[in-house]
mmCIF file of the C-alpha atoms, coordinates in Angstrom:
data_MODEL
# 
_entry.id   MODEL 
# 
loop_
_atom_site.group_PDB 
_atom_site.id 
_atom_site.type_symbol 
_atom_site.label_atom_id 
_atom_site.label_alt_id 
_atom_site.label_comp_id 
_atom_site.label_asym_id 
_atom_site.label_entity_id 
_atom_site.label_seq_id 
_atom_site.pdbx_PDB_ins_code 
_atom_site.Cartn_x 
_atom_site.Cartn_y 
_atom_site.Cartn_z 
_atom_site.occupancy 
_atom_site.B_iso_or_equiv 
_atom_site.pdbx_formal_charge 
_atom_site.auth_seq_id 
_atom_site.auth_comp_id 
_atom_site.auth_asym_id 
_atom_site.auth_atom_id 
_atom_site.pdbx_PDB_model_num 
ATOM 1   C CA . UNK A 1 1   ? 0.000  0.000  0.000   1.00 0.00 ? 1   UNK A CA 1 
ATOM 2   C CA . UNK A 1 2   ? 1.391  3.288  -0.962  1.00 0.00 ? 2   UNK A CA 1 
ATOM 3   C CA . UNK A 1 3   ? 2.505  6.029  1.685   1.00 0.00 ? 3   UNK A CA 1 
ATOM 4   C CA . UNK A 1 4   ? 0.328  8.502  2.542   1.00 0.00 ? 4   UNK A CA 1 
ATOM 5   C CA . UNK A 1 5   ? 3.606  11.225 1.251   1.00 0.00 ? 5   UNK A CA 1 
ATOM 6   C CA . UNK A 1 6   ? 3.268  9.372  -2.060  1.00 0.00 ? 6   UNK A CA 1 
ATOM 7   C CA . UNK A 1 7   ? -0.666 9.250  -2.459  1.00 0.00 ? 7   UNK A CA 1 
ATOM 8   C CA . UNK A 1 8   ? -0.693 13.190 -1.474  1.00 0.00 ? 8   UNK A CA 1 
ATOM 9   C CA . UNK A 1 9   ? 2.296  13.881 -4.066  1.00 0.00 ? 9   UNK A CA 1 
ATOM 10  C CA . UNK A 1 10  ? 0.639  11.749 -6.817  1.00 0.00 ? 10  UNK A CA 1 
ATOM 11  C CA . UNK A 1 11  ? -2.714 14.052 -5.906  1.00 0.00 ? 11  UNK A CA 1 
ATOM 12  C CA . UNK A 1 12  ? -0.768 17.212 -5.431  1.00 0.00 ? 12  UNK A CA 1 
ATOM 13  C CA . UNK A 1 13  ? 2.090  17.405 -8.103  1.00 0.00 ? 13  UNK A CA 1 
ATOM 14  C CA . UNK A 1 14  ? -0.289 17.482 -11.360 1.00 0.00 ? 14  UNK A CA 1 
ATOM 15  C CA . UNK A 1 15  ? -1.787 20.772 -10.269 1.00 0.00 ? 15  UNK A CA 1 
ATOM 16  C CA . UNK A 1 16  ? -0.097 24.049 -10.739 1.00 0.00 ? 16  UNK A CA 1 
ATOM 17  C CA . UNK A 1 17  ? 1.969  24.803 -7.871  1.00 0.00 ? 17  UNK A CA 1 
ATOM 18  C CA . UNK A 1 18  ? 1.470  21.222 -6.565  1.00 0.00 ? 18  UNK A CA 1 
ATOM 19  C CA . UNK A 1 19  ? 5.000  19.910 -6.348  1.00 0.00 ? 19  UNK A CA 1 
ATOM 20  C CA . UNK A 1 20  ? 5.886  23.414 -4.293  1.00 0.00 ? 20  UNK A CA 1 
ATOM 21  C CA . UNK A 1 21  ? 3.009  23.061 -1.671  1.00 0.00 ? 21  UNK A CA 1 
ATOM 22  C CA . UNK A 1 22  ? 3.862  19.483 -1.185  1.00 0.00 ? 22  UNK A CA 1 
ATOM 23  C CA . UNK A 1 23  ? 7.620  20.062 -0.267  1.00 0.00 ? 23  UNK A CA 1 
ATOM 24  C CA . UNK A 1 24  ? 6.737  22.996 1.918   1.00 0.00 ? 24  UNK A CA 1 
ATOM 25  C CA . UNK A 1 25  ? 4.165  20.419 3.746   1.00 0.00 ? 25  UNK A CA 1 
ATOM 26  C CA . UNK A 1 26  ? 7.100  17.746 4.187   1.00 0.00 ? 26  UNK A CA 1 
ATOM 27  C CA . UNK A 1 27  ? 9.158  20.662 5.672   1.00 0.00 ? 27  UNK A CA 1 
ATOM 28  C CA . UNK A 1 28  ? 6.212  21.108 8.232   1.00 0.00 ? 28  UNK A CA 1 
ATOM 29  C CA . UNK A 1 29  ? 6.369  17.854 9.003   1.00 0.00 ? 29  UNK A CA 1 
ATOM 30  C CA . UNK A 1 30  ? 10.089 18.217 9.199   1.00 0.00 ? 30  UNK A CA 1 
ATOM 31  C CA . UNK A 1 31  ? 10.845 21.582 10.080  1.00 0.00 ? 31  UNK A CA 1 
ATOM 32  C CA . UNK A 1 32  ? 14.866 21.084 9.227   1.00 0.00 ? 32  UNK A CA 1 
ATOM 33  C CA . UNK A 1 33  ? 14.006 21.178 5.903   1.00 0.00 ? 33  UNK A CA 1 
ATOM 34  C CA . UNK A 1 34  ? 12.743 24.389 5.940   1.00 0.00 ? 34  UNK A CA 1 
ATOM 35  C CA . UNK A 1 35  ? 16.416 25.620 6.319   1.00 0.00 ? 35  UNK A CA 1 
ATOM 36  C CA . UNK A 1 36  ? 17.120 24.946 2.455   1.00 0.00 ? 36  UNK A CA 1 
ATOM 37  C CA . UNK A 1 37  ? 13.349 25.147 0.971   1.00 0.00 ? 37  UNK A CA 1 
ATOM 38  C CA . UNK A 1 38  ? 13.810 22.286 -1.469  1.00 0.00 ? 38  UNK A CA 1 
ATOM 39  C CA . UNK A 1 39  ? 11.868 21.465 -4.640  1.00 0.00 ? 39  UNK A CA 1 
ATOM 40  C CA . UNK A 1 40  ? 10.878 18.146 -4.822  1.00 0.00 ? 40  UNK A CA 1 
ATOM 41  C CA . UNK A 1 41  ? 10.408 17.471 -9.107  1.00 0.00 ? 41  UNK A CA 1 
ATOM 42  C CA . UNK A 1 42  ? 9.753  13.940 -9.495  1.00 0.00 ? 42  UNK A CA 1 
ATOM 43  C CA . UNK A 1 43  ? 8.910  11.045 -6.686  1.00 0.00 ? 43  UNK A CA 1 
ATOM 44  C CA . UNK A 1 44  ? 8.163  7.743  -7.533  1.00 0.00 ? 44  UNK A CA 1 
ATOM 45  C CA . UNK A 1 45  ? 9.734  4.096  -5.679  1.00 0.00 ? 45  UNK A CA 1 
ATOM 46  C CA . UNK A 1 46  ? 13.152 3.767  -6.511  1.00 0.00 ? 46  UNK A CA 1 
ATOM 47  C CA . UNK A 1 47  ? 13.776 7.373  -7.932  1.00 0.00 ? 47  UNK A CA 1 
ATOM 48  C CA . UNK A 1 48  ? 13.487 11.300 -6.647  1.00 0.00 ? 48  UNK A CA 1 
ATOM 49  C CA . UNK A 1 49  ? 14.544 14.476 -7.990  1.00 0.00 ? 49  UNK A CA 1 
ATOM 50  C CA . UNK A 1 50  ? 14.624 17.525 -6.284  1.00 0.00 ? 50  UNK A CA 1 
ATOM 51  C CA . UNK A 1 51  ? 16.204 21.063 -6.055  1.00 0.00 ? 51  UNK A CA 1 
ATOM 52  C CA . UNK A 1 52  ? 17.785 23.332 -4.041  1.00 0.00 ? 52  UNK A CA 1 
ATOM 53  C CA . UNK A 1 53  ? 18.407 27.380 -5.163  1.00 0.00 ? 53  UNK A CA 1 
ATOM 54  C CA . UNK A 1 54  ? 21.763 29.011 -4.025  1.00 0.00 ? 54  UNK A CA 1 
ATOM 55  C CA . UNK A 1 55  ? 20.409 31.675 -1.011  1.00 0.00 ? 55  UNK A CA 1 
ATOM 56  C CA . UNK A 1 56  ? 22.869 33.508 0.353   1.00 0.00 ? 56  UNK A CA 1 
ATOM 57  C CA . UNK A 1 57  ? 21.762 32.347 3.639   1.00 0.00 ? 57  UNK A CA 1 
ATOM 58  C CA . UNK A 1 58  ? 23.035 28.617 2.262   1.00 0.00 ? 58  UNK A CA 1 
ATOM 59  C CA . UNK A 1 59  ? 26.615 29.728 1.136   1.00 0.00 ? 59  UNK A CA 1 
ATOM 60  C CA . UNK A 1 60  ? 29.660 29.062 3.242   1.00 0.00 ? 60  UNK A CA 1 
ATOM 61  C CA . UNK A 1 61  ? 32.786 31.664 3.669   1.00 0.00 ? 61  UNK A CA 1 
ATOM 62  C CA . UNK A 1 62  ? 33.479 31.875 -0.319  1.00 0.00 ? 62  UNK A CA 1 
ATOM 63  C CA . UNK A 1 63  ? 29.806 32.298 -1.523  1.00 0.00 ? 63  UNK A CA 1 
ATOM 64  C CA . UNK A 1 64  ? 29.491 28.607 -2.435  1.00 0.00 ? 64  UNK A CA 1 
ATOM 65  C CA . UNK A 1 65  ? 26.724 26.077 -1.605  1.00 0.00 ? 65  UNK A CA 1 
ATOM 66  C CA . UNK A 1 66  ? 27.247 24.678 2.202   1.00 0.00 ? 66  UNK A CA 1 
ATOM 67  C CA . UNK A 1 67  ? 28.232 20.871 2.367   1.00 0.00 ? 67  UNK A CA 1 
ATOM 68  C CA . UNK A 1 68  ? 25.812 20.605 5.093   1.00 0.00 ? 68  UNK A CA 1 
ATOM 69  C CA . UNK A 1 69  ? 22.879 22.282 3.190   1.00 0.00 ? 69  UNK A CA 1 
ATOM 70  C CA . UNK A 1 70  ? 23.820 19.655 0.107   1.00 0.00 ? 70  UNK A CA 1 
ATOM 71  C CA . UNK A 1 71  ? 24.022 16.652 3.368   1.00 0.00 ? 71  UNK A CA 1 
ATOM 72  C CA . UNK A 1 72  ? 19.715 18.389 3.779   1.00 0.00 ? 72  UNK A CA 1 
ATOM 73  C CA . UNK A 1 73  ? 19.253 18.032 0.148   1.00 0.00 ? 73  UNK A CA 1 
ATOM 74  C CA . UNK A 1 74  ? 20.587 14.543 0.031   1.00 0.00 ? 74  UNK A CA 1 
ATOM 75  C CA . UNK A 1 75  ? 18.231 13.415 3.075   1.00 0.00 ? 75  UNK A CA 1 
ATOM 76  C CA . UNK A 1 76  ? 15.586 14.990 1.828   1.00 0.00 ? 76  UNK A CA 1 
ATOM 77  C CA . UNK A 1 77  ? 15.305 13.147 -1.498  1.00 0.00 ? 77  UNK A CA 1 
ATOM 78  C CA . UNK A 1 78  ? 16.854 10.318 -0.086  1.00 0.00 ? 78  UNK A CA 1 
ATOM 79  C CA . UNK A 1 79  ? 14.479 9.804  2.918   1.00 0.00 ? 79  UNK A CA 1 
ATOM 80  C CA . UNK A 1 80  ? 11.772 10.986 0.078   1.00 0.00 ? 80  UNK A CA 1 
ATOM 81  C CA . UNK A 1 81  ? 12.472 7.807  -2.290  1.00 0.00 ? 81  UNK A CA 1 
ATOM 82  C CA . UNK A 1 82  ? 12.675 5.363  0.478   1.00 0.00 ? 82  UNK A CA 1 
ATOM 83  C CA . UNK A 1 83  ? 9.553  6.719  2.233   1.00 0.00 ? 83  UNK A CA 1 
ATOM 84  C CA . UNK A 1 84  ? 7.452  5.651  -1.467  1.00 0.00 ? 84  UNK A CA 1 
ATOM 85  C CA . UNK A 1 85  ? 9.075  2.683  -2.103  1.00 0.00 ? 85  UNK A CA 1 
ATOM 86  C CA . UNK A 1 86  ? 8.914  1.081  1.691   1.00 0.00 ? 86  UNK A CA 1 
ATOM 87  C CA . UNK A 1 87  ? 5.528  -0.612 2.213   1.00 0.00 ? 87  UNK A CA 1 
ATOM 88  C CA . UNK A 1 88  ? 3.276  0.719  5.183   1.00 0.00 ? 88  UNK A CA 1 
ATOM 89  C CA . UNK A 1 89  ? 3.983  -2.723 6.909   1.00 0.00 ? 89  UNK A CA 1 
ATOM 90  C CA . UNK A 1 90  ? 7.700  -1.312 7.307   1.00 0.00 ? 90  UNK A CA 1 
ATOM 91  C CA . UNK A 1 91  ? 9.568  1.938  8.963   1.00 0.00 ? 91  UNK A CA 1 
ATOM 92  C CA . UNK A 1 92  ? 12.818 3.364  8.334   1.00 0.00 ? 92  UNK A CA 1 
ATOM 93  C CA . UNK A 1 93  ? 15.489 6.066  9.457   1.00 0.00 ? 93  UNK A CA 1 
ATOM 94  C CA . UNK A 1 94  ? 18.861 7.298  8.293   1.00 0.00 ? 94  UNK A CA 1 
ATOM 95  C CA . UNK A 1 95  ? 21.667 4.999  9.966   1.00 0.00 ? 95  UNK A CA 1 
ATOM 96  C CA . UNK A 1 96  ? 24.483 6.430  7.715   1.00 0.00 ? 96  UNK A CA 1 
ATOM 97  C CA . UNK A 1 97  ? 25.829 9.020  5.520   1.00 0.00 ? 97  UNK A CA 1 
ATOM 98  C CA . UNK A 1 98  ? 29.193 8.564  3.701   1.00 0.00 ? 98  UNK A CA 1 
ATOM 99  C CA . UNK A 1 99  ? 29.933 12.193 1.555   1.00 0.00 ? 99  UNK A CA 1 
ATOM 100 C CA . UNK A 1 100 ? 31.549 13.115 -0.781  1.00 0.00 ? 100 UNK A CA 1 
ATOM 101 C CA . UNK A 1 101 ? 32.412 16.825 -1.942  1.00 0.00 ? 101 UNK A CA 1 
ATOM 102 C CA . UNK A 1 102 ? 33.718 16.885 -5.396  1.00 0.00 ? 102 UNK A CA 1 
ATOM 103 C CA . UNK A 1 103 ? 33.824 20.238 -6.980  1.00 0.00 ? 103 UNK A CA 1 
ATOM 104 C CA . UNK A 1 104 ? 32.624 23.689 -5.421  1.00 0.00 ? 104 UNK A CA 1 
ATOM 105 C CA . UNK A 1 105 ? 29.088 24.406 -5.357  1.00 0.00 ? 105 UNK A CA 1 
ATOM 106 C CA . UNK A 1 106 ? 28.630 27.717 -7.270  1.00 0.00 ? 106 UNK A CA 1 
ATOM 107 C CA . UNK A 1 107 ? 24.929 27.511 -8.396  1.00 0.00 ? 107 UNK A CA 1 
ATOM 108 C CA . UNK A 1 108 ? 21.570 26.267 -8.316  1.00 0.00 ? 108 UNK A CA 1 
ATOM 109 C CA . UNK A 1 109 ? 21.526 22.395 -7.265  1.00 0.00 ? 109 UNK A CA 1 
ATOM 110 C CA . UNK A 1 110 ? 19.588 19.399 -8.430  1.00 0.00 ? 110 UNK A CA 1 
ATOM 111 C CA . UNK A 1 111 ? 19.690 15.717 -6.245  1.00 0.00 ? 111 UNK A CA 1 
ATOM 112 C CA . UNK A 1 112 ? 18.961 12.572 -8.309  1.00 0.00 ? 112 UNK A CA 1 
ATOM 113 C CA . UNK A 1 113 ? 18.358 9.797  -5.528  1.00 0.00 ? 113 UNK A CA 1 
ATOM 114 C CA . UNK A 1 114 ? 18.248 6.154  -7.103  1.00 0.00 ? 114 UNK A CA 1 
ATOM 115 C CA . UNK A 1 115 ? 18.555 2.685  -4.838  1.00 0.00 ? 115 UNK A CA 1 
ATOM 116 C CA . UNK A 1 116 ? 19.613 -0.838 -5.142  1.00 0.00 ? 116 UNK A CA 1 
ATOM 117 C CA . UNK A 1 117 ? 16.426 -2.802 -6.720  1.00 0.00 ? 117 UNK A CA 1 
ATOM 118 C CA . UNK A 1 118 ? 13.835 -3.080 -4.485  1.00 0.00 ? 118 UNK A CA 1 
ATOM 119 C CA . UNK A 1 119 ? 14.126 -5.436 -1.696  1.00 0.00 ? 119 UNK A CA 1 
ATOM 120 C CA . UNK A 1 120 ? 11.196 -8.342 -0.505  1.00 0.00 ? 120 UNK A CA 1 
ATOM 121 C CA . UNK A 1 121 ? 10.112 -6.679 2.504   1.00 0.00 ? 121 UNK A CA 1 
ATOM 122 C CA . UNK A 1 122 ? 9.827  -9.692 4.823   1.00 0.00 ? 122 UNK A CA 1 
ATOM 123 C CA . UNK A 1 123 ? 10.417 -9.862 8.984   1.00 0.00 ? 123 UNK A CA 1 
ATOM 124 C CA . UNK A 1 124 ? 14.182 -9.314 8.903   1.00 0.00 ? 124 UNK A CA 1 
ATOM 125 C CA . UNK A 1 125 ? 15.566 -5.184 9.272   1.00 0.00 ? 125 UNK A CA 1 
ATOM 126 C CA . UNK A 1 126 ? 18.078 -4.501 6.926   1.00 0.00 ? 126 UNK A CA 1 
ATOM 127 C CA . UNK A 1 127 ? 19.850 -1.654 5.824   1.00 0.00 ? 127 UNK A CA 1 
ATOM 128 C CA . UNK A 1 128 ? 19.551 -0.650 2.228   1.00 0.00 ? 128 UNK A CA 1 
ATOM 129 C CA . UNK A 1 129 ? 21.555 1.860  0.303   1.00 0.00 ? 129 UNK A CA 1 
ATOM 130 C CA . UNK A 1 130 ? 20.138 4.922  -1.496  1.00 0.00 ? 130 UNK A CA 1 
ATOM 131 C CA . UNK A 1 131 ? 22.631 7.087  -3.451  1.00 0.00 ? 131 UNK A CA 1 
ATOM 132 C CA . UNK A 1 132 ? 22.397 10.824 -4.185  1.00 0.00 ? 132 UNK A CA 1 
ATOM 133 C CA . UNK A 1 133 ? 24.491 12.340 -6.976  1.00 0.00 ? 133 UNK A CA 1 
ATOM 134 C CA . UNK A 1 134 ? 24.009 17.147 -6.771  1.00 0.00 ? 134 UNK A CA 1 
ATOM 135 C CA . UNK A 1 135 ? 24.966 18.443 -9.960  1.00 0.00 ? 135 UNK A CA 1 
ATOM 136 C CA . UNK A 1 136 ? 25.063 21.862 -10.129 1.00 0.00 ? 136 UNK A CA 1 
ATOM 137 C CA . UNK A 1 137 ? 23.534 24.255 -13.175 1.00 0.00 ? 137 UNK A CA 1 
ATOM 138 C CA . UNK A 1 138 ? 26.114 22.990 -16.062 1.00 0.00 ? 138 UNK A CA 1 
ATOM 139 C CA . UNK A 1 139 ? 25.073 19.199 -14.604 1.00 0.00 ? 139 UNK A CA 1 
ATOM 140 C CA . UNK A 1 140 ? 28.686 18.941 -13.083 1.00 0.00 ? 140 UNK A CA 1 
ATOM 141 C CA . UNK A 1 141 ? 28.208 16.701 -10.402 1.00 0.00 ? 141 UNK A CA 1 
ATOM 142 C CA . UNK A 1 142 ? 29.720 18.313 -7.412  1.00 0.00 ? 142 UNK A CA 1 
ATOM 143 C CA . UNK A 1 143 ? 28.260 16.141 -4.371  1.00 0.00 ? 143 UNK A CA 1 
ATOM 144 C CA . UNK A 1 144 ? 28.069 12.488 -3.838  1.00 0.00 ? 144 UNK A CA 1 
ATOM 145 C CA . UNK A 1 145 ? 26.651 10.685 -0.603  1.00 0.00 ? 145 UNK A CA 1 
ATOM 146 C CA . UNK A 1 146 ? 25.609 7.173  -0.128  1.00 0.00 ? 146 UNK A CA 1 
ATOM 147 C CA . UNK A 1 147 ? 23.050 7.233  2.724   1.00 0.00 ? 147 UNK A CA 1 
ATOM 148 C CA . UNK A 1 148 ? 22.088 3.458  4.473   1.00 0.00 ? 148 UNK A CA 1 
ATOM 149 C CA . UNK A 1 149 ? 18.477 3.691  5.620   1.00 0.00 ? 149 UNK A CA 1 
ATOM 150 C CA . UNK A 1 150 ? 17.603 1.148  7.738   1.00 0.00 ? 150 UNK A CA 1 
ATOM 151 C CA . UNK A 1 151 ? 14.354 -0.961 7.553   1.00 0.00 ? 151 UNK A CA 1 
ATOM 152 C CA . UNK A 1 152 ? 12.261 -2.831 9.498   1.00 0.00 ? 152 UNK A CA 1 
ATOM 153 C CA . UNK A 1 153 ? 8.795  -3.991 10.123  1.00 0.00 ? 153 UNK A CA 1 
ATOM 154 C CA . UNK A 1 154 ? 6.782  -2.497 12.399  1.00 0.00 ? 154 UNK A CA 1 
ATOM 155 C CA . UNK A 1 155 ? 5.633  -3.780 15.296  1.00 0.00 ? 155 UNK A CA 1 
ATOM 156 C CA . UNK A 1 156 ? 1.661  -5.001 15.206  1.00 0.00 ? 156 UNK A CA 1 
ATOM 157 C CA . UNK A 1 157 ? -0.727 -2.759 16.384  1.00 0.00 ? 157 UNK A CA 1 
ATOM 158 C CA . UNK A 1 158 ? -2.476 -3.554 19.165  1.00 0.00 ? 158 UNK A CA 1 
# 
């Protein structure tokens, strides 16, 4: 059964304005991510797109893109993309982030998040790996992060 995120974004992102109400409702329900104001484009299991536009109040000491405002953008998609593709029988959280920073940061940014295929969701946690590749407005990649999200079922309800 889909997510409620993903039934609200499949509702929401047709309409004009939809995909920019949506990401300012997942910042409400995370306010962190109200710090960088990302644009979620696409959503869908396996796969999320977003952006992020260079603020002043994101740069660093030389006017480039903070590497902890690209770490934001590279939860948000990548907790975005597992939250769709993770059944409603399972939960999840960050357990690890491995960065890298490859070239400065000097523009607007947009985070492709893809995964290993999609796992059988069965009793066992696991962690699973989601990677993020930023590439800035000349698509120079200039951030990479692998982040392990771990899964498990929930407990029954009762």
């Amino acid at each position: 059964m889909p997510s409620l995120s993903y039934k609200l974004w499949k509702k929401m992102s047709p309409l004009p304005m939809g995909n920019r109400a949506w990401s300012r409702l997942v910042a409400l329900k995370a306010p962190y991510f109200q710090s960088i104001s990302p644009l979620m484009l696409e959503l869908e299991p396996g796969k999320a797109v977003a952006t992020l536009r260079k603020r002043r109040r994101l740069t660093n000491h030389i006017g480039t893109v903070h590497a902890i405002a690209m770490c934001n953008l590279a939860e948000f998609v990548g907790g975005l993309m597992t939250d769709v593709s993770v059944p409603d029988t399972h939960r999840w959280i960050p357990k690890g982030m491995t960065v890298e920073y490859l070239h400065k940061a000097e523009s607007d940014l947009t985070a492709r998040c893809t995964c290993d295929p999609l796992p059988t969701f069965g009793q066992e946690a696991f962690a699973w790996p989601t990677r993020v590749e930023v590439e800035d407005k000349n698509a120079q990649i200039v951030f990479r992060a692998e982040i392990r999200m771990w899964i498990s079922p929930k407990a029954p309800a009762g």
